[in-house]
N, C-alpha and C positions, 0 to 999 in steps of 0.2 A: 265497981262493976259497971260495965257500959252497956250492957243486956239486960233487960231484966224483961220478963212477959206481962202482958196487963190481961188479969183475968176478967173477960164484960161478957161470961155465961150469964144469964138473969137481968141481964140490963137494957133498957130501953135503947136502941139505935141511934138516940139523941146522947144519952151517957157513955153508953159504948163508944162512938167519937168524941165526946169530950175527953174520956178515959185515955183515948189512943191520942189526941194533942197533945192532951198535959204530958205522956209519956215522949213522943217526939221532942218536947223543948227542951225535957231534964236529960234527953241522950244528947241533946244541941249545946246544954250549957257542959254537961258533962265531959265534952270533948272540946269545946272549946271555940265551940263552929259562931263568927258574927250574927249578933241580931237584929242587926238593921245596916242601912245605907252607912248613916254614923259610925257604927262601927268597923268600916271597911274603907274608911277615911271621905266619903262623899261630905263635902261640905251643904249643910241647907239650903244655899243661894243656888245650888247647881241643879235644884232639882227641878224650877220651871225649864228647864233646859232641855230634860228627860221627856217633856211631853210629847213634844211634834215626832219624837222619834219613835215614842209607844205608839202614838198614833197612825203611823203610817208603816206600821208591820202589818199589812194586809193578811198577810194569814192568818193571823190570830185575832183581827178586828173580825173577819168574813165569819168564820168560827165562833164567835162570842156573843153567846144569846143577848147580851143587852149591847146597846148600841152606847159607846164612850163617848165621853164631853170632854174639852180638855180640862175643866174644875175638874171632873171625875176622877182623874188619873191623875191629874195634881196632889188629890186627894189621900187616895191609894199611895204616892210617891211618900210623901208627910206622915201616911201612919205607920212606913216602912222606914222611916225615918229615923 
């Protein structure tokens, strides 16, 4: 079954999303969908590579309450990894 409803009546809005993540992963392993860079054939060497290019999407930098560093996003690249 690739639907299935997650019931979060009674639950705190912190479990309610955690309820509805864990439910998102198992439709993502369910079907078959990659879980990371890795698994979409990105090599690890290629991902400082990724930064000056995250960095320099202006729209979504101008947009983003905190202000990126390239560690930051290196960082994010690595746990997508």
């Amino acid at each position: 079954m690739l639907f299935r409803s997650e019931p979060v009546a009674g639950l705190s809005l912190r479990e309610a999303a955690d309820r509805s993540v864990e439910a998102v992963r198992r439709l993502s392993r369910d079907v078959g969908m990659p879980s990371g860079l890795r698994d979409v054939g990105v090599p690890e060497e290629a991902l400082e590579g990724f930064v000056q290019g995250a960095l320099s999407a202006s729209r979504l930098i101008t947009n983003n309450p905190r202000v990126p560093t390239a560690s930051g996003v290196l960082e994010v690249y690595r746990a997508s990894w």
